[in-house]
C-alpha positions in Angstrom: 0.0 0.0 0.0 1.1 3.5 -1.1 1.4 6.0 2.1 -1.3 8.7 1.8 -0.4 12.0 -0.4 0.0 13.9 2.3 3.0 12.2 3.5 4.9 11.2 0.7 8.3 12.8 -0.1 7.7 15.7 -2.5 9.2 13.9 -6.1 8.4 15.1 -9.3 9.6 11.7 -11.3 10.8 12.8 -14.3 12.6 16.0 -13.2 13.5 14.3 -10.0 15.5 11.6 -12.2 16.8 14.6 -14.2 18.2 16.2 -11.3 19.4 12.9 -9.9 21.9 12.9 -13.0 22.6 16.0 -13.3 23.8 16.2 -8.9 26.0 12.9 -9.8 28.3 15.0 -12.3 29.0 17.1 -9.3 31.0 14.1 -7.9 31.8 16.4 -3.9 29.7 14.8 -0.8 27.1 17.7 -1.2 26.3 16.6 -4.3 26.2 12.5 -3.6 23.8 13.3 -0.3 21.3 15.2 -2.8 21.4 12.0 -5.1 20.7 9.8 -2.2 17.6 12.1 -0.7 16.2 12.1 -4.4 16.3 8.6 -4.6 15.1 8.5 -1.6 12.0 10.7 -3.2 11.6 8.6 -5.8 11.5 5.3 -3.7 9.2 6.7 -1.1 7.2 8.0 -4.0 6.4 4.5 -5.7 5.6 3.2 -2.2 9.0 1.6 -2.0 9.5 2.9 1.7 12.0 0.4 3.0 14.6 1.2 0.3 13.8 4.7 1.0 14.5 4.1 4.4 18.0 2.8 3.5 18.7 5.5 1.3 18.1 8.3 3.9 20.3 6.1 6.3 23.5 6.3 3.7 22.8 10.4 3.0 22.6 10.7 6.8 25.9 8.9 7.7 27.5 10.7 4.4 26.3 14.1 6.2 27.7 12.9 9.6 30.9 11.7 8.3 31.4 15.1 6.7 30.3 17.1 9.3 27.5 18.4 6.4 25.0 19.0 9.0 22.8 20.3 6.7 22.4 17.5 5.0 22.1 16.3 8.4 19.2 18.0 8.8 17.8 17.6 5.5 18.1 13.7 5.7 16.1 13.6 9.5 13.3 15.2 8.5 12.7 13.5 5.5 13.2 10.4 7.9 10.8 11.7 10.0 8.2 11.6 7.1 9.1 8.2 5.7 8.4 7.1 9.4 5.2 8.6 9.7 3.6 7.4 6.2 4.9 3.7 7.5 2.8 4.3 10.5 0.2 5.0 8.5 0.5 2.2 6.2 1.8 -0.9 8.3 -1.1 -3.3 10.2 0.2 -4.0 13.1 -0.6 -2.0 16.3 2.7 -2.0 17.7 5.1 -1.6 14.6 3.1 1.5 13.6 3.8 3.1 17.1 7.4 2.1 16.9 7.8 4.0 13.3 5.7 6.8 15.0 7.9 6.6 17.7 11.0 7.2 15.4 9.4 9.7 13.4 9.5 12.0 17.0 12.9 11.1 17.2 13.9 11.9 13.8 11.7 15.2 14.1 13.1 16.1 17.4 16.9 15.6 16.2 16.3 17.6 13.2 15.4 20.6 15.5 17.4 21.1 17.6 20.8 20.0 15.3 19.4 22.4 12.9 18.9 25.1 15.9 22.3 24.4 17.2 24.5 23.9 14.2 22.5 25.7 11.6 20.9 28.4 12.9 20.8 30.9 9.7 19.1 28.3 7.7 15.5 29.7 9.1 13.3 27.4 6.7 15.3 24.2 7.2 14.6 24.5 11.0 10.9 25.8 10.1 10.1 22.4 8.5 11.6 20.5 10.9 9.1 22.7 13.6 6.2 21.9 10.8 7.1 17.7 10.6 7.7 17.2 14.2 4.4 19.1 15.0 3.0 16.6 12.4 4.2 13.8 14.2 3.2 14.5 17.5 -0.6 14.2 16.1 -0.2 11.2 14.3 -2.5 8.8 16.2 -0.2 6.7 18.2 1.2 9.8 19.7 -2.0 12.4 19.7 0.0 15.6 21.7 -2.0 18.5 20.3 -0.7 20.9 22.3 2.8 20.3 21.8 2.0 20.0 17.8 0.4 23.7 18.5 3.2 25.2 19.9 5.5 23.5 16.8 3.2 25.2 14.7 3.7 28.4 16.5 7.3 28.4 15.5 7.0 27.1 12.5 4.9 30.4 11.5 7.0 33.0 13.5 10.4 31.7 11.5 9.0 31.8 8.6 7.0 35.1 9.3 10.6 36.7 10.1 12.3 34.8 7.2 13.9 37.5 4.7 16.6 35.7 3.6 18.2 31.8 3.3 21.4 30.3 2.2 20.3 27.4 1.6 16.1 27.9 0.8 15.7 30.6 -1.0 12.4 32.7 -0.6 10.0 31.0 -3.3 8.2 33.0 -5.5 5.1 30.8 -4.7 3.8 29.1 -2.0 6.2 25.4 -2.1 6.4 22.6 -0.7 6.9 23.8 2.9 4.1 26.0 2.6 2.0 23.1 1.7 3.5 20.9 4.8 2.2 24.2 7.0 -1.1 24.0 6.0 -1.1 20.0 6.4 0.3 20.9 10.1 -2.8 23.2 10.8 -5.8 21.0 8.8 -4.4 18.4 11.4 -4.5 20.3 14.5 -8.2 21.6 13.0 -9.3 18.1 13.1 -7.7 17.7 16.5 -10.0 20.9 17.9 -13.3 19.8 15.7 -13.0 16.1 17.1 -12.5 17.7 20.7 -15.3 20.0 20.1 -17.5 16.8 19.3 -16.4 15.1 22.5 -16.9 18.1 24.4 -13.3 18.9 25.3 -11.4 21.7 25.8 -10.4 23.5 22.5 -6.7 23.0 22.2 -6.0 24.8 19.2 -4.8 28.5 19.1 -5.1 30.9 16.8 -2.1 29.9 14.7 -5.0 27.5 13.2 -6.1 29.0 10.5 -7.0 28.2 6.9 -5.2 32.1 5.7 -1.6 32.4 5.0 0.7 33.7 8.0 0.3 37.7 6.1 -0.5 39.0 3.4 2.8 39.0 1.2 4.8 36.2 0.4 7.6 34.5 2.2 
């Protein structure tokens, strides 16, 4: 079974494999950990999340051996969404709270390496705010509050985000844009399913369906 749209890697096939090519003729370690989160993409993308898995593993280690920790960074969070889509798609009770499990562990790292040892980078760390607030409402870990307050940051870096080494400022909405307003659908289903039980509302007003302002980030 394919993981659910929502939480597969962001791969555009044919320019992905374009792109793939095109990083290999670089031949320096940036260049090989790109190739390996692409394929990584790609795998993920065809519902091939083990090999995805083992791809993200190698760009990891590649990142730690060269003291790259962007790509560091780059290659937990998009553990940390692999994780959650084989929560999503594996049967068995307990496996699917182990991979949810990881995912907050692979989230979690991804913060705070990319807070410590990346701090200019504002959009990296905001997307690693945006996935690990994603995480902590995936069902086997349900911490709404928690996945507010990630949401919270998410939308103040990005708010004060003028300019980024390494993620330029899009002249659209991209692909983190469209993780943020995954982030705040899921904490609006949190509140309405609250609402329903007759709980407390535990969403702020960082839940909404608008952008953050106005202008573009």
């Amino acid at each position: 079974m394919k993981p659910r749209r929502e939480t597969r890697l962001n791969a555009g096939s044919e320019n992905a494999k374009r792109l793939v090519i095109a990083i290999q003729l670089a031949g320096d370690h940036r260049g090989r950990g790109s190739v390996l989160l692409i394929s990584a993409s790609l795998h993920a993308d065809s519902g091939d999340l083990s090999s995805a898995a083992t791809e993200l593993v190698r760009a990891y280690e590649l990142g730690r051996k060269k003291s790259d920790h962007i790509l560091m960074v780059r290659a937990r969070i998009q553990q940390c969404i692999v994780e959650n889509a084989l929560s999503e798609t594996d049967g068995d009770g307990a496996l699917s709270y182990s991979h949810a499990e990881r995912a907050r562990i692979f989230a979690e790292d991804a913060v705070s390496s990319g807070e410590k040892n990346t701090p200019h980078y504002i959009r990296l760390i905001a997307h690693a705010y945006i996935w690990l607030g994603i995480t902590l409402l995936n069902p086997y870990i349900s911490d709404p509050n928690e996945g507010q307050i990630c949401l919270q940051r998410a939308e103040g870096l990005l708010q004060d985000h003028e300019a980024d080494g390494y993620y330029p400022k899009p002249a659209t909405r991209d692909y983190i844009w469209d993780d943020l307003k995954l982030l705040r659908q899921r904490l609006g289903q949190f509140d309405r399913e609250y609402s329903r039980q007759g709980g407390c509302e535990v969403i702020g007003p960082g839940n909404k369906d608008n952008d953050i302002s106005g202008e573009e980030q």
